[in-house]
C-alpha positions as MATLAB code, in Angstrom:
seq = 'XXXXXXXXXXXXXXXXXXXXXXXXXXXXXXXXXXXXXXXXXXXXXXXXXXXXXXXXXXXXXXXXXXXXXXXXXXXXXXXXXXXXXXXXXXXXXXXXXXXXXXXXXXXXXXXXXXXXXXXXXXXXXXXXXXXXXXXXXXXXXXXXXXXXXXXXXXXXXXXXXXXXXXXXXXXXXXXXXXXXXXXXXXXXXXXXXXXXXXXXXXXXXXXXXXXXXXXXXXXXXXXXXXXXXXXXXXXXXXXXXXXXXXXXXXXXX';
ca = [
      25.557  -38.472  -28.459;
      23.159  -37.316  -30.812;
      22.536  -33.144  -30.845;
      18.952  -32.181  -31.414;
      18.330  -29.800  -34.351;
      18.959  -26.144  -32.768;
      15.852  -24.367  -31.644;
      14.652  -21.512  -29.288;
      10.946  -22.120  -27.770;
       9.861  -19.013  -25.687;
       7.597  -19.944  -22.611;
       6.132  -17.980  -20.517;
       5.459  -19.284  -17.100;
       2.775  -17.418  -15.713;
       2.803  -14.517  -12.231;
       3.913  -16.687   -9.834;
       2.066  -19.586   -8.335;
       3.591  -22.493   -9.752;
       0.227  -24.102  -10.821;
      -0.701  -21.260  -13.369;
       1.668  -22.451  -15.678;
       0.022  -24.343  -18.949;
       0.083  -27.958  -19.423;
       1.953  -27.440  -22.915;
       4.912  -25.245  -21.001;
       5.563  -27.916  -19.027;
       5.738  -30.671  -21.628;
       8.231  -27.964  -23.658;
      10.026  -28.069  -19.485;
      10.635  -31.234  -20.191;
      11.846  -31.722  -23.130;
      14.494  -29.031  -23.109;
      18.403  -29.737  -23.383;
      18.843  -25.961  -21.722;
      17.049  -23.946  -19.777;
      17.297  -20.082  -19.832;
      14.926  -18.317  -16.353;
      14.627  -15.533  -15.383;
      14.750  -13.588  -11.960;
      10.503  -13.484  -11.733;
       9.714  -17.050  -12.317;
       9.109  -19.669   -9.642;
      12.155  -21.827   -9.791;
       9.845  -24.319   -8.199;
       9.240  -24.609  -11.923;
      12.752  -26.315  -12.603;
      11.654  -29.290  -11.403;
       9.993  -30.251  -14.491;
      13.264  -30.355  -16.321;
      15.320  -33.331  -17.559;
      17.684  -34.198  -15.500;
      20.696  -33.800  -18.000;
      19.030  -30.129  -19.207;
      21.593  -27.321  -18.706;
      20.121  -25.061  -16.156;
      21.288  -21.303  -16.285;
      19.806  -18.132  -14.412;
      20.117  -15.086  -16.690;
      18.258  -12.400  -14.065;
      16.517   -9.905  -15.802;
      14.653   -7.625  -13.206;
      15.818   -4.041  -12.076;
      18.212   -4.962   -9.941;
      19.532   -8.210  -10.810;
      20.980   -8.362  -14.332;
      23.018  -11.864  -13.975;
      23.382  -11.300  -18.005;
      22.532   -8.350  -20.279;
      19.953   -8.385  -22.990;
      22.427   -9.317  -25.797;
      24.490  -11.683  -23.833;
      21.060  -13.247  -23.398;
      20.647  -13.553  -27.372;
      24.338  -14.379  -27.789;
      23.977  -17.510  -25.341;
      20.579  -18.702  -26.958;
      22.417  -18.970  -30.155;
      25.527  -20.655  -28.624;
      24.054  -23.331  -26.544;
      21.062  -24.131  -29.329;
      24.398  -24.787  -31.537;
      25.985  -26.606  -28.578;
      22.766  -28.699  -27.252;
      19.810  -28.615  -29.369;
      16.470  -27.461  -27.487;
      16.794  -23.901  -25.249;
      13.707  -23.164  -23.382;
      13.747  -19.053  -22.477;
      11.407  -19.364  -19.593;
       9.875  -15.924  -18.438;
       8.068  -14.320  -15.536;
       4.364  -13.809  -17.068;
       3.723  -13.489  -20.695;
       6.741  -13.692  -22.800;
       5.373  -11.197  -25.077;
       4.178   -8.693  -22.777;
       7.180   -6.577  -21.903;
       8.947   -9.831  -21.898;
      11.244   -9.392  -24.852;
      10.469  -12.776  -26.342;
       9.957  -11.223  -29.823;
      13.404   -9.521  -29.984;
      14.982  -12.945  -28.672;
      13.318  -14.679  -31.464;
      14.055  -11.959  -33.761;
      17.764  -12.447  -32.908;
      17.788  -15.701  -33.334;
      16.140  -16.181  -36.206;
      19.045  -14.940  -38.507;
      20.929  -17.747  -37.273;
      18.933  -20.327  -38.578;
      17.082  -21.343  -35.472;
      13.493  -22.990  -35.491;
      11.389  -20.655  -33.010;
       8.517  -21.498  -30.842;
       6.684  -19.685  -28.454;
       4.272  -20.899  -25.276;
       2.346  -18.406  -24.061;
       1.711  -17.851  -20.080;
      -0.481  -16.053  -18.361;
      -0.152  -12.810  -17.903;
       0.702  -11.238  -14.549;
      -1.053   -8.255  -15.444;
      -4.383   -9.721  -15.303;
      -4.004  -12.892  -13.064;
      -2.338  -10.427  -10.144;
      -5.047   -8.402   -9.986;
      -8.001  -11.611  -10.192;
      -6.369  -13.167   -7.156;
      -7.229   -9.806   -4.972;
     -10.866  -10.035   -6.609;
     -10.281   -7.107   -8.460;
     -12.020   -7.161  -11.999;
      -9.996   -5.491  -14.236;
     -13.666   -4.700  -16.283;
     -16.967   -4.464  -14.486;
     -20.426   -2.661  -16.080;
     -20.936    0.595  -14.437;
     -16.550    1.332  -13.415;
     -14.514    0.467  -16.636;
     -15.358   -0.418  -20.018;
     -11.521   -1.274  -20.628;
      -8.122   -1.604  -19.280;
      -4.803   -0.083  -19.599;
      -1.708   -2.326  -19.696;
       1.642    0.359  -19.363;
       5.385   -0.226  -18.736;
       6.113    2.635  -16.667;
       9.297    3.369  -17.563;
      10.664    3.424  -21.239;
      14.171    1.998  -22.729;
      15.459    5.515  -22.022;
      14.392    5.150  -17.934;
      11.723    8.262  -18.488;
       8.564    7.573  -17.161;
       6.232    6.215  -20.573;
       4.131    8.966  -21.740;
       1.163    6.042  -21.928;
       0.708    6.729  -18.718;
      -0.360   10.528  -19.354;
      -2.600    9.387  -21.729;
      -4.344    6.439  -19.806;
      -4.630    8.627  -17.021;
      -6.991   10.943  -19.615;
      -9.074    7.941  -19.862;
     -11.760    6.229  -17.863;
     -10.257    2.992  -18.137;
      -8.472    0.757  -15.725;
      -4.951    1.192  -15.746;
      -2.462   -1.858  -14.773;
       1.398   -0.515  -14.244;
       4.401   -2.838  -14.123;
       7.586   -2.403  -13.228;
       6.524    1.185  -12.039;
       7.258    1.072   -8.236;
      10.461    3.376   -8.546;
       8.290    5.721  -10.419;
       5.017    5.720   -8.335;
       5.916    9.757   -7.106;
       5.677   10.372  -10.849;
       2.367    8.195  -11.339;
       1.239    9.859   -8.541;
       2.256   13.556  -10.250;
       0.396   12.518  -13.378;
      -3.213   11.454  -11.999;
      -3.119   14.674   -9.392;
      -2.285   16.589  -12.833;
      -5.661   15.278  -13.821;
      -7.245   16.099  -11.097;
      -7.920   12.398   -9.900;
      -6.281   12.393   -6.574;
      -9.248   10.181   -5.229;
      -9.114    7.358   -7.873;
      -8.640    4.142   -5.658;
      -5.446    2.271   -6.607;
      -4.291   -0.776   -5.045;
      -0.546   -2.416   -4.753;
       0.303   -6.046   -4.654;
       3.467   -7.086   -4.306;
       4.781  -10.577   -5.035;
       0.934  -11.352   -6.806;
      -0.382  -15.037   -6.600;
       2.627  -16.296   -4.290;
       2.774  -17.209   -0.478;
       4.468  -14.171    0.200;
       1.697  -11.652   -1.221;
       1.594   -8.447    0.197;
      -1.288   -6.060   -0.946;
      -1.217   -2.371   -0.393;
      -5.014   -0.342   -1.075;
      -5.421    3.319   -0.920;
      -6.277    6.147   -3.458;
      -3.674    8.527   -5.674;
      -3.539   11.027   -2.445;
      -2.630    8.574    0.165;
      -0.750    5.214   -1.624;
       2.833    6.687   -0.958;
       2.015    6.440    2.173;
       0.066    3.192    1.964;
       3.209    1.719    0.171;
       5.820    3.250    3.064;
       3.381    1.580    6.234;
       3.380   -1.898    4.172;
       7.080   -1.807    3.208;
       5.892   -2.800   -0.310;
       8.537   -2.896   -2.819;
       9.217   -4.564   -6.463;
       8.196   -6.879   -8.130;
       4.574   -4.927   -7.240;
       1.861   -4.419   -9.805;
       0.117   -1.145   -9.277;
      -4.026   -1.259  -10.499;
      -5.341    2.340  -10.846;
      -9.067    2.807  -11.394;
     -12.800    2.427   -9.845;
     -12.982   -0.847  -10.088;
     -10.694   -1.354   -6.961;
     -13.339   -0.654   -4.962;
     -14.741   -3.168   -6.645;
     -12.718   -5.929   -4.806;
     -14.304   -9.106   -4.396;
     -14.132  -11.481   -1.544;
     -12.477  -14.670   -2.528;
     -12.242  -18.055   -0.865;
      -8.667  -20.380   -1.520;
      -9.200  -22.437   -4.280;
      -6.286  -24.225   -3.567;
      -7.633  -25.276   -0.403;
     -10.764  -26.316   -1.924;
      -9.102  -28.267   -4.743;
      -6.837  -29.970   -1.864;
      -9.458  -30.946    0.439;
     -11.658  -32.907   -2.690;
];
């Protein structure tokens, strides 16, 4: 059997529902001899794949680390050697806090050809499906996209500096650190600013905490909300809109 020329294409396969993935990540699905996932994507996703592609969970969330980072790279190289065309398939964006760059990086100084699909990013979609505008005239000019904790586990000092601003700020992977977040914006002296929660955005199994900096410890404790969660910080929560189901509407045509 013939083995395709070794390549890596990074895909990103959007926040959750399975339909917000892109017509060309799909195609890429497809066509794949492996496939890499991660812990946050919809494995609902998988069934795009050939059915003689190699099929391998590698984790990746706090939590769940099936492989580590460089066992990641190490296997990318290996089975693109072994098989031909890997497809790295990440929660989201893969380059927003997804590490797609330092997988391609890696690979690249082993002669691979490298692609990259982008998806759409949690950080924005997440917040859309609650009707909250990340941007609206008269509450925020601009948004804040922070990883709340840094490669060291300390709490990113973005968020001290976002909290200075009037923006919107969007937090992942900060649940474990929300006392801190909380710490910061007091420190500021914006223990009103509305914030909301969502866990598990844009699935079946979204569950949406909304409260303010003084009270969402609380909010988060009566909702049992818990990672994966996105947490939205900013005026423009009060700005929620009310949205009908799409899906519904796209069903019943």
């Amino acid at each position: 059997m013939k083995i395709n020329s070794p390549k890596l294409t990074v895909v990103g396969a959007g926040p959750g529902d399975e339909d917000l993935i892109t017509l060309k990540a799909i195609k890429v699905i497809e066509s794949a001899d492996v496939i890499l996932y991660d812990a946050l994507i919809n494995e609902s996703l998988l069934k795009y794949a050939s059915d003689n592609a190699e099929l391998i969970f590698v984790g990746k969330r706090k939590g769940c680390y099936a492989f580590q980072q460089d066992q990641i790279n190490e296997l990318i190289v290996t089975k693109a050697k072994e098989k031909g065309h890997v497809v790295r398939l990440k929660g989201g964006d893969p380059f927003v806090f997804g590490r797609g760059a330092e997988e391609i990086d890696y690979v690249k100084e082993f002669g691979l050809e490298t692609y990259v699909v982008p998806g759409i990013s949690s950080a924005i979609a997440v917040p859309a499906y609650q009707g909250i505008p990340l941007t609206k005239r008269g509450s925020s000019e601009s948004f804040w996209v922070v990883t709340a904790t840094t490669k060291d586990h300390a709490l990113s000092i973005d968020v001290e500096l976002a909290a200075k601003s009037t923006a919107t700020i969007v937090i992942l992977m900060g649940m474990h650190k929300l006392a801190d977040i909380v710490k910061v914006f007091y420190a500021q002296n914006k223990r009103n600013t509305p914030v909301a929660v969502i866990q598990n955005g844009t699935r079946d199994n979204e569950n949406v905490g909304i409260g303010t900096i003084r009270n969402i410890q609380q909010v988060v404790k009566e909702k049992e909300l818990a990672a994966p969660a996105i947490i939205i910080i900013g005026d423009v929560v009060k700005e929620r809109v009310v949205l009908d189901s799409i899906s519904k509407k796209v069903i019943q045509k």
